[in-house]
N, C-alpha and C positions, 0 to 999 in steps of 0.2 A: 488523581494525578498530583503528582508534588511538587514544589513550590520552587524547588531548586533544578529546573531543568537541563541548563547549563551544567552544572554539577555532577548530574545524573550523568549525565552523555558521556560527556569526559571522559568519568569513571569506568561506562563501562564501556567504552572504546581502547583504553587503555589496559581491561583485563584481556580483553580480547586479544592481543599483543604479546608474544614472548620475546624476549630478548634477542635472540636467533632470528625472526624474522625483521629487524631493525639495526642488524648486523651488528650488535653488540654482544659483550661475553656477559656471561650467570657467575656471579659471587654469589656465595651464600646459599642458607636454607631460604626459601621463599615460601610464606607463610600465606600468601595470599596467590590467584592467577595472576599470571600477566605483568605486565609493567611494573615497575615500582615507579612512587609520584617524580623521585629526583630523578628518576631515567627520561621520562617526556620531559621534565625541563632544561636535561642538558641537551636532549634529540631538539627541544626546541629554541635554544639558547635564550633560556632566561633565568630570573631566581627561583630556586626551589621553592621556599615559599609565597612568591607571589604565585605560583601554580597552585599551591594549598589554597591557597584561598579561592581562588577560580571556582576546584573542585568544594569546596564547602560553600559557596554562595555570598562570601564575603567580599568577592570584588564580582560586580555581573555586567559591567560594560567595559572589556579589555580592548582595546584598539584592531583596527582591521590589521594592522603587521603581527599584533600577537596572533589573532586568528590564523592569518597563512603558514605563521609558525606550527605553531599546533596542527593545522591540517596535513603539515607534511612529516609532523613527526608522528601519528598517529594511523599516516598509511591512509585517509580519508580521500572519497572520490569524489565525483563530481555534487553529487546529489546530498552525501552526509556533509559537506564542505560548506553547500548555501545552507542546508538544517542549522549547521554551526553558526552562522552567521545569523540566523535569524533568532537564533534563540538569543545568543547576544544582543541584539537590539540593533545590528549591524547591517542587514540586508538594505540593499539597493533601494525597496523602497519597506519600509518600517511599518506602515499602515495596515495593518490585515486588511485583505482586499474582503468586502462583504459576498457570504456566499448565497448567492440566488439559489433557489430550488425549483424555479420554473423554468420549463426550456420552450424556446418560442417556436412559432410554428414553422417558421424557418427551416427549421434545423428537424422537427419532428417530419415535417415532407423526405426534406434529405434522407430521412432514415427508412423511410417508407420506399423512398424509391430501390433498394437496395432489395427487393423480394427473396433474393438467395443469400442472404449471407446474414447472421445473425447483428445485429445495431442496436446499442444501448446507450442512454447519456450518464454517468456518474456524478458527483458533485465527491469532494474534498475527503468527507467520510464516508465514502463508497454507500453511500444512499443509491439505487438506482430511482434516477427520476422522470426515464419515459426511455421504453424499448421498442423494435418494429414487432411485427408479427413471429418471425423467426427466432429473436430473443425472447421473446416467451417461451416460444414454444422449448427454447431451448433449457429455460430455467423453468418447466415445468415442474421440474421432482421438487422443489421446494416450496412451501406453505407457510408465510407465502415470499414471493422473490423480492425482498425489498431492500437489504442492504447486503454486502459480498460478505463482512463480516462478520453479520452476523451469523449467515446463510454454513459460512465456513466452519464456523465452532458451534451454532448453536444449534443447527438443524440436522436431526438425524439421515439428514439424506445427503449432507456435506461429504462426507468421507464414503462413499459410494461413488456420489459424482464426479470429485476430484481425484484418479486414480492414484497422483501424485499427491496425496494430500499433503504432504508435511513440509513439500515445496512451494506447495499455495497457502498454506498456515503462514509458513515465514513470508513469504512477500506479502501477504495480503496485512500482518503488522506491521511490515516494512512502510506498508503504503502511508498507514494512518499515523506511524511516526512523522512522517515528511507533513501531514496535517498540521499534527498538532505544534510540528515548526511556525506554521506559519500564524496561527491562532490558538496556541494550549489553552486560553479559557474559554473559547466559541463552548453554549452551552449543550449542543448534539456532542459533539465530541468527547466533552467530558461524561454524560450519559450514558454514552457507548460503551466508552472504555469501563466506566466502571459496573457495567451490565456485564460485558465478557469478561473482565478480572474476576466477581466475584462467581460466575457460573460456570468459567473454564481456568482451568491452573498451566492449561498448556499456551492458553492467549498471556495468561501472566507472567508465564518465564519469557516466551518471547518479548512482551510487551518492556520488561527489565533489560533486556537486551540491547538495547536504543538503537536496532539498526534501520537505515533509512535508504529506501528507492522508492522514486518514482516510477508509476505507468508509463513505457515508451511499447515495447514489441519483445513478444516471451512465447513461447510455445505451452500450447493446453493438451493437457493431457485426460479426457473426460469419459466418461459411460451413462449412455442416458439409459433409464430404462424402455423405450420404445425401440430405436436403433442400435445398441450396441454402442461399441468402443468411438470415440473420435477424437483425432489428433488434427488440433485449429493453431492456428497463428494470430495474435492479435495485434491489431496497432492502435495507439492513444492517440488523439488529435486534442489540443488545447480548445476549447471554446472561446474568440476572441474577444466576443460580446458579454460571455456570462465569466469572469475571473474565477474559479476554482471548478468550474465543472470541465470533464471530461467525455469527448466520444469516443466508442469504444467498439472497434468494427474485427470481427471476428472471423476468417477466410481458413476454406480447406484449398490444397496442392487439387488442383484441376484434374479431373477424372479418377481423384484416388477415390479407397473406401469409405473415406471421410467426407468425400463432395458427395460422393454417393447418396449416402445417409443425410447431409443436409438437406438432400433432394427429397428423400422421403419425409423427413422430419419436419419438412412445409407442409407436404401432401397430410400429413395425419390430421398438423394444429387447423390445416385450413376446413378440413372435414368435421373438427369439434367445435369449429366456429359457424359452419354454419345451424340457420336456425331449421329446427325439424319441420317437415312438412305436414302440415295438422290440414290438407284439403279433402283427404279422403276421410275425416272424421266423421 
């Protein structure tokens, strides 16, 4: 990961950018995509080169009014807006919050009680760190189920199961962007990344990309090997106890072919769970 984060972003927020969608007109050959540096600083009324240096790492603590500036010259939402901020050293609270990897029993009951619907807890770098019975069973095709990203680029059973893969490619870097907002040196994080930078080039162009969302509610588009196709809705719940972990509760539309199959998809994992009957031996 590089040193210049702030920088990075910027940069390529702003290639990301043509002139036409910032309502301004195109002079010129453009030698490069997107923006030019002095366009986001007249979009964000300041000096040309105080922006250069932004994007070069020369100046890395700009004021919360530069931020707002930039965030609306650059088209930023809600989620790339706080990234920006925290890479700045500007977020509300500046502290990386420390991330626990246990989740208590609390929360593991809650998830238990839920027998029809898939429950998983995440943590920051999409570690999964305790699922019900039904998310197993549902991340079966994987060997083994232990982190989204990795599961997504490294395991040859990622792009089977995610029908949409290349919509869960991008959010799923999307997510670990917004990460390493909040802690770029946590050292999982930086080990991740550069596990999928160097053994995937499609995690590396996205990862160059700097684009940032958070988990709230997305629709999944999946194929397991036992049931067939399933289309899930999921929703994030913050963990208020454990700072950066995530529950992650996964629901089919009532009565469709999707509840269906979750209905079967209990019935299989609960039959390979139980233990064989060795009394007639």
């Amino acid at each position: 990961m590089a040193d210049n984060e702030l920088g990075d972003f910027l940069r390529a927020r702003r290639s990301g950018l043509r002139p036409e969608d910032v309502g301004m007109a195109t002079y010129g050959v453009r030698r490069v995509a997107g923006l030019r540096r002095e366009e986001v600083a007249v979009l964000a009324g300041m000096n040309a080169d105080y922006y250069t240096r932004l994007e070069q790492g020369r100046e890395r603590h700009p004021s919360p009014q530069v931020l707002d500036a930039l965030s609306r010259a650059l088209h930023l939402d809600a989620d790339a807006r706080a990234h920006l901020y925290r890479l700045a050293g500007a977020a509300p609270n500046e502290r990386p919050d420390q991330i626990r990897d246990t989740v208590g029993p609390a929360l593991r009951q809650l998830m238990d009680g839920y027998p029809n619907t898939p429950a998983f807890v995440v943590n920051r770098t999409l570690d999964i760190l305790a699922a019900n019975a039904l998310a197993e069973a549902l991340f079966s095709p994987f060997e083994p189920a232990d982190n989204l990203a990795r599961m997504t680029f490294l395991d040859p059973a990622g792009r089977h199961f995610y029908t949409r893969w290349n919509w869960a490619a991008q959010a799923t870097v999307a997510n670990l962007r917004q990460a390493a907002g909040f802690d770029p040196g946590h050292p999982r994080l930086r080990e991740l990344v550069r596990i999928l930078t160097e053994q995937s080039g499609e995690f590396a162009a996205l990862w160059s990309a700097h684009d940032v969302r958070g988990k709230t509610r997305d629709a999944k588009h999946l194929m397991h090997p036992d049931v067939g196709p399933l289309v899930l809705t999921y929703q994030a719940f913050d963990v208020r106890d454990a700072p950066g972990q995530q529950l992650i509760i996964y629901h089919a539309e009532p009565g469709s072919p999707s509840a269906q199959a979750l209905t079967l998809l209990g019935s299989i994992g609960a039959t390979r769970r139980q233990p064989l009957d060795r009394s007639a031996d």
